[in-house]
N, C-alpha and C positions, 0 to 999 in steps of 0.2 A: 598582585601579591596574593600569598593564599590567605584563605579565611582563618581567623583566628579563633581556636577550636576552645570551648568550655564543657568540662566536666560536670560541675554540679550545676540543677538550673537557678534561672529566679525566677519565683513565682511571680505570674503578669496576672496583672487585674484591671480587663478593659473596664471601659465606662459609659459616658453616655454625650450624644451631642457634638458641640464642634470640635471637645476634645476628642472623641472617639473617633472623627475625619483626622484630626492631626494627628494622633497616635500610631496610624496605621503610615502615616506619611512618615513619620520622624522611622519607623523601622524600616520599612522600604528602600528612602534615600538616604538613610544615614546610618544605618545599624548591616540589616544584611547584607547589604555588598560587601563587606569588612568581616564580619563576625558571624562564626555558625551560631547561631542565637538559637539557646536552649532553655526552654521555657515551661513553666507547669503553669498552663492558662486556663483562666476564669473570666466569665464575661458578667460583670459588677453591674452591665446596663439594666437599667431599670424594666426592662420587657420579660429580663430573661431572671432577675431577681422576683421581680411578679411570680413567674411561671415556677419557681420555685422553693416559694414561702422565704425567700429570703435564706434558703441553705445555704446558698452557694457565698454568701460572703463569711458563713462562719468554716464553710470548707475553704475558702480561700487563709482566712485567717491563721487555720492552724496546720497548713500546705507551708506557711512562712513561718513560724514553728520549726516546723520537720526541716528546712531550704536554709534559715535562717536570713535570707535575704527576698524583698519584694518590691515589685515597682507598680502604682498602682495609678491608672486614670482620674480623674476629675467623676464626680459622677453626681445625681441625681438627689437631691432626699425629699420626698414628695410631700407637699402641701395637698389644701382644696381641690386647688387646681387640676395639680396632677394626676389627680384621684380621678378625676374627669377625665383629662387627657388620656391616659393610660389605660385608662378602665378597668384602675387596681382593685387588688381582693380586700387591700386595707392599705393603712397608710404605714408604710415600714420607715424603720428609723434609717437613720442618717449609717450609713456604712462602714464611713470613717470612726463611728461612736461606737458598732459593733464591733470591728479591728480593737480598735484601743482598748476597750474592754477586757477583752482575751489577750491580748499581749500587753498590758500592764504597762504601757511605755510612756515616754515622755515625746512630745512632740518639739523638736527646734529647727526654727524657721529664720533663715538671716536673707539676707538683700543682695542679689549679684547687681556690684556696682560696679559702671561702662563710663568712660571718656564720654565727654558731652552729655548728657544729662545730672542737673545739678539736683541735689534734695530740694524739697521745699521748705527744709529748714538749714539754710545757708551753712550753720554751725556744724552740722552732723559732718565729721570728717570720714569716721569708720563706720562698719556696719553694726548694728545694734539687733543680735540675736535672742528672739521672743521663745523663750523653752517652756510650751503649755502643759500644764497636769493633763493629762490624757484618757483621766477613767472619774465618771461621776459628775457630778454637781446637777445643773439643769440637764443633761445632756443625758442622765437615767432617771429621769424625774419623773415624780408622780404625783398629776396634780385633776383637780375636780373646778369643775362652775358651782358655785354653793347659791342657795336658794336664801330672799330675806328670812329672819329668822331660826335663820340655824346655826349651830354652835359649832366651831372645828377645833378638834384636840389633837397631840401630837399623842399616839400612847404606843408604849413599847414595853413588850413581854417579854419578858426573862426565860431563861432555862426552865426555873421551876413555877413558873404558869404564872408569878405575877409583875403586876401591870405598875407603870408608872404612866401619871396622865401631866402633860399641859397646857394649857388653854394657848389657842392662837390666836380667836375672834371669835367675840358673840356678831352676829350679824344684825341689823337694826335697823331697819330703814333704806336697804338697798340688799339688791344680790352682790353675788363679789365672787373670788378667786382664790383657790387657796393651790400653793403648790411644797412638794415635798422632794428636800435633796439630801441626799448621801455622799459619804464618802467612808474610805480604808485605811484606819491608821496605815495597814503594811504597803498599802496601793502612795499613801504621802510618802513615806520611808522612799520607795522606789524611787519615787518622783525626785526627792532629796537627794540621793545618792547618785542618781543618773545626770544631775544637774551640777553637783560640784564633780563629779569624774570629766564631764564634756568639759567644766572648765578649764581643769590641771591638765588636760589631754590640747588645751586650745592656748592655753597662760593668758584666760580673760581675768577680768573680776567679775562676779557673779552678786545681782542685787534679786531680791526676792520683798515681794510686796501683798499683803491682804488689808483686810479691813476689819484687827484685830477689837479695834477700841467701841464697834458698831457690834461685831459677830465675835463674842468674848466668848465662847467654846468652841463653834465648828471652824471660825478663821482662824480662831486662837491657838487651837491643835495642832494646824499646819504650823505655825510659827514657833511653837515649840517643839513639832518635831523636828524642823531644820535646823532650831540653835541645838537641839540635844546631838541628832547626829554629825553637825559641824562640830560643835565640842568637842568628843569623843573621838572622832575620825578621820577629820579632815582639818583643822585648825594647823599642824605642825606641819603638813603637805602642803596647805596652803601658803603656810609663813617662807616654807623653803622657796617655793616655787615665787613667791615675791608677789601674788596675788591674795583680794582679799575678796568676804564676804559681806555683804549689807543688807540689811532688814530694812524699809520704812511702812508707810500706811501706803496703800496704794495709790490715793490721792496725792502725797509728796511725791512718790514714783514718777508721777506721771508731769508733774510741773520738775523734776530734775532732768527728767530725759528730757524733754523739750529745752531744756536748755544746756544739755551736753555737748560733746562731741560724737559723743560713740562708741565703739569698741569695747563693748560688756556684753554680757547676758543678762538678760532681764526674765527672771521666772516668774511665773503668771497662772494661776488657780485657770481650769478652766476653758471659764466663761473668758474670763479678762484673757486670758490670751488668746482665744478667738478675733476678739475686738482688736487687742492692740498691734496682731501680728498684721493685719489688714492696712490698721494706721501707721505701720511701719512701711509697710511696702507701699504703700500708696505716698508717704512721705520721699520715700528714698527715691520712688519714679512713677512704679507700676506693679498689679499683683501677677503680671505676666513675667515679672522678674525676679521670684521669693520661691529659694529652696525650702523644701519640708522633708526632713526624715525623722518617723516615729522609731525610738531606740528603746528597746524591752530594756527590761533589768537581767535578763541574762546572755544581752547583747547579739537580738534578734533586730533587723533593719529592717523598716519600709520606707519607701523613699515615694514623694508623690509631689506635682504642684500644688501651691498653695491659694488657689482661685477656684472658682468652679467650671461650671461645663460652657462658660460663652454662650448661651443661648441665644442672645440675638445675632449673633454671628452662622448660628447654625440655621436659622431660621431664613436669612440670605442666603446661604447655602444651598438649602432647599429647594429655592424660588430658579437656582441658574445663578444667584450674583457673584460675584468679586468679592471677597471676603478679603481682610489683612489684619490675621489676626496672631498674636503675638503666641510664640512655642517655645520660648524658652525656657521658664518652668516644668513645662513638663519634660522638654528634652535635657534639662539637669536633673530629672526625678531618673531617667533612663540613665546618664552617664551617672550619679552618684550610684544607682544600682548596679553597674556593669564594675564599676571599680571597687567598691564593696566587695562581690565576688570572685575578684582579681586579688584583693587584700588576701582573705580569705584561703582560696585555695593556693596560694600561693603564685596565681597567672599573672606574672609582671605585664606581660602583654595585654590582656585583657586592661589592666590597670592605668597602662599606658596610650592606649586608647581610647578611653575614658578622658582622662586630660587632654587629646589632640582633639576631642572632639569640644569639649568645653572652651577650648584657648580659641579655635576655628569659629564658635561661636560669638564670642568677643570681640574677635579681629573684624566679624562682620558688622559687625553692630559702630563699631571705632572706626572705619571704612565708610561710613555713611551709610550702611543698606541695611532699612529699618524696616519693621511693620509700622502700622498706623499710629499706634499707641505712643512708640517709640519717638517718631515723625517730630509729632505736637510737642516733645518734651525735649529733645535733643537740641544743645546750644550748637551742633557742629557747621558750620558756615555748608560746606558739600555733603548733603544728604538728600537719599531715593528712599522713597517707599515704593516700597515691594508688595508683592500680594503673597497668600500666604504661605504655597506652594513655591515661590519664587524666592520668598528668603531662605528653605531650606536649601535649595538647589543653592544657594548661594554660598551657604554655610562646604554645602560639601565640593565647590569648587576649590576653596581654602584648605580644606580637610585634606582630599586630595595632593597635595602640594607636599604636605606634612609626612605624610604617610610612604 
């Protein structure tokens, strides 16, 4: 068949580790033999963000911007450690914290669920999509080691020079910790509006949780900026569409989903949806199996897995071993970007592709041929692990068929 040609690119954001081995595999045996793949590429790995100062992810950022669509690797955000390892200039932020920043987006993440692997919570019938505020909290934070005896005030200057002070902690008899977070009423607004559109666009219900009765201004603003722009905007589109909205404390949140079934949105400040998209995925099977696309407010895509770079798998690697390690996160960060662009331009092909390659991935998995991860979890009576190279090939022997 000939290659199926694309007009505009998506901007590719390599990375670092055993994703950066898989990524170039999942193009190789699964993308270019098929598709003239056209690409505005950034390499997000930590050697070459070192080298410099961390540009290349805010030109990455606004390269997706300009493309409107991005697929972007696993990548690195250095510790101690890696400040060692690397023999960094400094310790640069997290990537994915840079991206979000600049595109103002909401991140949601749901669970590709497979025949034979059951959740570890029997009850979850559907998938249970985690939609993270994407800009602020800990994640632009500014915090200090405070010395016994010192005093920390929060104070903030006005336009015309004056100050408002208030006390955090006198210190007394120990050193301590102070740290400082922000957020954007208009950056919540987005958050808000991006989260009941994905609902009405999906006919979920959409529940939203902080920790208003603890954080009576900064959780509190969130929660009143959702019930004002549900009010206002979304209330009578909801009622048609037959879905609703629900507020609790985050802690009720989280003892209702545990005893759900499924099938909502769960929007999540943050921090908390860092944490709980992990405990979703890891509920539902594995983080080898949890989409993630960050959606701007003016409907700008990145599309990435929701795990990090496998390290100890890379570190086998390395050495000559066997590795089996699971690609399908990230090979549906690459099919939700190819078919995005298919939307888009208009490329049914391109679109259509994208689903054969996703279904091909499935069928392999429902076929008994797993990675490792998969292996350990799957109820199916006939199943093979594969190594990691081997389940791709695998995938595209299926694909093949399709196509």
């Amino acid at each position: 068949m000939a290659k199926i040609k694309m007009t505009t690119p998506i901007v590719e954001m390599d990375g670092d580790e055993m994703t950066r081995i898989i990524w170039k595999m999942i193009k190789d045996i699964l993308i270019c033999p098929y598709v003239e793949l056209n690409t505005d590429y950034y390499d997000l790995g930590l050697v070459h963000r070192n080298e410099t100062n961390d540009q290349v992810t805010i030109d990455s950022a606004n390269a997706t911007k300009k493309y409107g669509v991005a697929v972007k690797c696993a990548t690195i955000t250095p510790n101690a450690q890696r400040m060692t390892e690397y023999n960094l200039k400094e310790m640069w932020k997290s990537p994915n914290g840079t991206i979000r920043a600049i595109l103002d987006g909401t991140v949601f993440r749901a669970p590709i669920i497979v025949k034979g692997i059951t959740p570890l919570l029997p009850g979850w019938k559907k998938p249970i999509t985690i939609a993270r505020h994407a800009y602020g909290d800990v994640y632009k934070n500014s915090e200090m080691k405070v010395s016994d005896g010192s005093t920390a005030e929060l104070v903030v200057t006005d336009n015309d020079g004056n100050e408002t002070r208030q006390l955090i902690h006198k210190f007394e008899g120990s050193d301590g910790i102070i740290q400082g977070l922000h957020n954007i009423n208009g950056s919540i607004a987005s958050f808000a509006r991006a989260c009941f559109n994905f609902a009405l666009d999906t006919k979920q219900d959409i529940w939203f949780a902080t920790k208003d009765t603890i954080s009576k201004k900064y959780d509190h603003t969130f929660k009143d900026i959702f019930q004002e722009i549900f009010d206002n905007e979304y209330k009578a589109k909801f009622d048609e569409a037959g879905i609703t909205y629900f507020y609790t404390l985050i802690d009720d949140a989280v003892a209702r989903v545990v005893r759900s079934e499924g099938g909502y949105i769960w929007a999540c400040k943050n921090y908390d949806g860092d944490v709980m998209s992990d405990m979703v995925a890891t509920a539902f099977g594995s983080l080898g199996m949890m989409t993630s696309v960050l959606v701007s407010p003016d409907g700008v895509y990145e599309y990435e897995a929701a795990h990090g770079t496998v390290t100890r798998h890379y570190y086998k690697h390395l050495k000559g071993e066997e590795t089996s390690t699971n690609s399908v996160a990230t090979l549906f960060a690459w099919t939700g970007a190819l078919r995005k662009r298919g939307e888009l331009d208009g490329n049914k092909e391109l679109s259509d592709f994208a689903d054969k390659l996703e279904k091909a991935t499935i069928d392999t998995i429902e076929d008994g041929v797993m990675t490792g991860d998969l292996y350990i979890l799957s109820n199916l009576e006939n199943k093979r692990k594969v190594n990691t190279e081997e389940f791709l090939i695998e995938i595209n022997n299926r694909l093949k068929e399709m196509l």
